[in-house]
N, C-alpha and C positions, 0 to 999 in steps of 0.2 A: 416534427423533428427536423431538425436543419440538417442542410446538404453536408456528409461526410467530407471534411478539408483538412484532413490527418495526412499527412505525407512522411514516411520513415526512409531519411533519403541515406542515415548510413547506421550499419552496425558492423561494430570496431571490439577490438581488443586492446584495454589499455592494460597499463600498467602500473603499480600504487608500489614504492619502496615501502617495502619495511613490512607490509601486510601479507597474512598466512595462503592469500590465494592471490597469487602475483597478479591472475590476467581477470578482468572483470569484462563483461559485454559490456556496450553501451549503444543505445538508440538514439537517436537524433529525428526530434518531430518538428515539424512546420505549425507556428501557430499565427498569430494575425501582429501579434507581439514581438514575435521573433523566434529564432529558435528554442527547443526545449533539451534538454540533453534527457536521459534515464537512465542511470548507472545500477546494473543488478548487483548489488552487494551479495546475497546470498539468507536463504532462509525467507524471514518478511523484513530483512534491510533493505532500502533501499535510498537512493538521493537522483533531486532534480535541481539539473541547475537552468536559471534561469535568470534572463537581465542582469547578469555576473553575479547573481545572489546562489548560493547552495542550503535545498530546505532537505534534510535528511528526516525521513520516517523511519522510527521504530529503530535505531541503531545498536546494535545487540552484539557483541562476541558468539553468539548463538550463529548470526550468519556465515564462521569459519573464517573472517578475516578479525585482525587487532584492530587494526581500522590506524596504527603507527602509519604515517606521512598519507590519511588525506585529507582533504581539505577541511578546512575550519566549515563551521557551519552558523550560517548565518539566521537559519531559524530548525527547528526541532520540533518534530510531532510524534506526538504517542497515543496507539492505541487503545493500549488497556497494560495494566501493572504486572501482567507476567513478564518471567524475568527474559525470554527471549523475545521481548519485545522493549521493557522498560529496564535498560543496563546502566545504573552509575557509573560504572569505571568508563565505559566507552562513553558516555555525554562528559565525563570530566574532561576527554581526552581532546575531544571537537571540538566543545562548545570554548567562546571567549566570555567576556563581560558583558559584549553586546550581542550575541545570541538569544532570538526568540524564541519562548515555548509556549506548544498549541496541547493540551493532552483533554484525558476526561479526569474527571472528579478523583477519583483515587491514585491516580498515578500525579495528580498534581500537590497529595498530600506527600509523596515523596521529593518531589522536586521544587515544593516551597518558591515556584518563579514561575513567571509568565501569565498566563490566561490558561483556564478550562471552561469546555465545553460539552453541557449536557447532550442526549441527542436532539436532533431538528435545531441547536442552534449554531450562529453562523457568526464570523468575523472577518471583518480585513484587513491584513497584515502586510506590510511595504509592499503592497498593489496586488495583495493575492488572496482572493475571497474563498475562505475554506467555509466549509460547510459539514458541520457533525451528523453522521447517520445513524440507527440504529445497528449493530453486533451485538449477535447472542445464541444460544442453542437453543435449538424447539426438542430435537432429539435424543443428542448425543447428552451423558449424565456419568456423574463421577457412582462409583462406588454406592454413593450415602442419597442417592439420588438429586446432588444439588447440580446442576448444570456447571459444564466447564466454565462456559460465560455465559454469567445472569443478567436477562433483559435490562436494561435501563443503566449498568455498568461500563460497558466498554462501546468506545466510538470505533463507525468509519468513516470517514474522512470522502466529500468531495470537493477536491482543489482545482482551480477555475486557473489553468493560466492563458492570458489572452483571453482566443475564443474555443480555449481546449479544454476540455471538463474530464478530467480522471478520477476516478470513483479507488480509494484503497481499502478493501473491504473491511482490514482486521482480520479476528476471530470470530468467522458467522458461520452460518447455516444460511439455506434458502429459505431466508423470514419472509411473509408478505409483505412487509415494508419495501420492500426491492420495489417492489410491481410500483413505486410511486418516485422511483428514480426517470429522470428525465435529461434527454441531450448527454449519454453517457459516452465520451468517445472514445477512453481505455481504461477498462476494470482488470485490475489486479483482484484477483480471488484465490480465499487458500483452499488447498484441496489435501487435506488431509485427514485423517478418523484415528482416534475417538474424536478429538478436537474439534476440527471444524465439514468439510462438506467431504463426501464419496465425489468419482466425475460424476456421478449421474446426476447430484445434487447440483453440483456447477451447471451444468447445462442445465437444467430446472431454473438456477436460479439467472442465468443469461437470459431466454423466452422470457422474464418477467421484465424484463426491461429495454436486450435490444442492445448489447454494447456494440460499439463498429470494431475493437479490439478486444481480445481478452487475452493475459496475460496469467498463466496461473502461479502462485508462488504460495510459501508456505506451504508445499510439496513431499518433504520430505518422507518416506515411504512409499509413494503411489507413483506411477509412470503418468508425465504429463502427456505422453503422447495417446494416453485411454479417449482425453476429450477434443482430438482433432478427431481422431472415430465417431465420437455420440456429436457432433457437432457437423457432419461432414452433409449433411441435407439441409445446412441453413449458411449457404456460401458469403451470406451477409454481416455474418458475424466469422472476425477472422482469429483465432487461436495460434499467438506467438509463442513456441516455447523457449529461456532464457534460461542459461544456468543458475538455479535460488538452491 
């Protein structure tokens, strides 16, 4: 595994006119490329901008902002066709002409553009090699016993900027497929139930791979500070909490 060369030199509060939650975090990471920004939108939104480009994941009214005055987006990924993750009116609102979209199979029968990606395939998009990974439930099960998300359904996403490897889980579970992630240097993981992982599953599913950052989101119901505790005897994995 390569030497840890993440450096988070600021975290700011901006500002978005017009959006239902004025101040958003933003992180700012050192890659080989250049800077990275990460702006927490809220929920599982999120956007990175990078080499002046802005690739927003999963952009949703679900996050509690309109997402009215920000920025255009230059490319667009989605993880799977739930509506707090795959939102028409907010991609109407981003996207331009020349907007790219990364999603999986079914969410790209709604959005009729771009490219999808099954799991374990990969592409590269104006100099940013994403790579589709397995999400899905082993445990968690609706009502009718069908799984929230059905294996082979919904992507997560590893996006490579520079020589910075960020892992955005989706909606998972601690699948074994994790244990074959590799070079992870910040995992966004959600940590909520029925839906996706308890903390105890996130840190289960962190031991499988070893992230140098984890970042939990897709949070809502659970205190993210439960897995700075279950994580607090593995000082090599560091747990950011960000308002999601």
């Amino acid at each position: 595994m390569k030497k840890f060369g993440l450096i988070i030199i600021c975290i700011a509060m901006i500002s978005i006119s017009g959006n239902a939650q004025a101040d958003l975090q933003k992180d700012i990471i050192k890659t080989s490329q250049g800077d990275l920004s990460i702006t927490f939108i809220g929920h599982a939104s999120i956007y990175f901008t990078f080499n002046q480009k802005t690739i927003y994941v999963d952009p949703s009214v679900s996050s509690g902002s309109d997402f009215n005055g920000f920025p255009k987006a230059d490319m667009i990924i989605i993880t799977h066709s739930h509506g707090d993750h795959l939102d028409m009116k907010t991609i109407d609102l981003i996207a331009t002409d020349q907007t790219e979209f990364v999603s999986n199979e079914v969410s790209y029968q709604t959005l009729s553009k771009g490219k999808f990606l099954k799991n374990n395939e990969f592409i590269d998009m104006s100099g940013i090699h994403i790579e589709a990974v397995p999400a899905y439930n082993l445990k968690h099960m609706r009502p009718s016993g069908q799984a929230f998300h059905p294996k082979g359904e919904g992507n997560g996403y590893i996006i490579t900027f520079g020589d910075t490897r960020i892992y955005v889980a989706g909606d998972t579970e601690n699948i074994p497929e994790m244990a074959n992630l590799e070079n992870i240097d910040i995992a966004f993981l959600p940590m909520n139930i029925p839906y996706t992982m308890t903390p105890e599953m996130v840190k289960d599913a962190a031991l499988l791979f070893m992230p140098k950052v984890i970042y939990p989101y897709h949070y809502r119901g659970t205190d993210p500070n439960l897995l700075v505790e279950l994580l607090k005897d593995h000082p090599e994995i560091e747990v950011k909490i960000r308002k999601m």
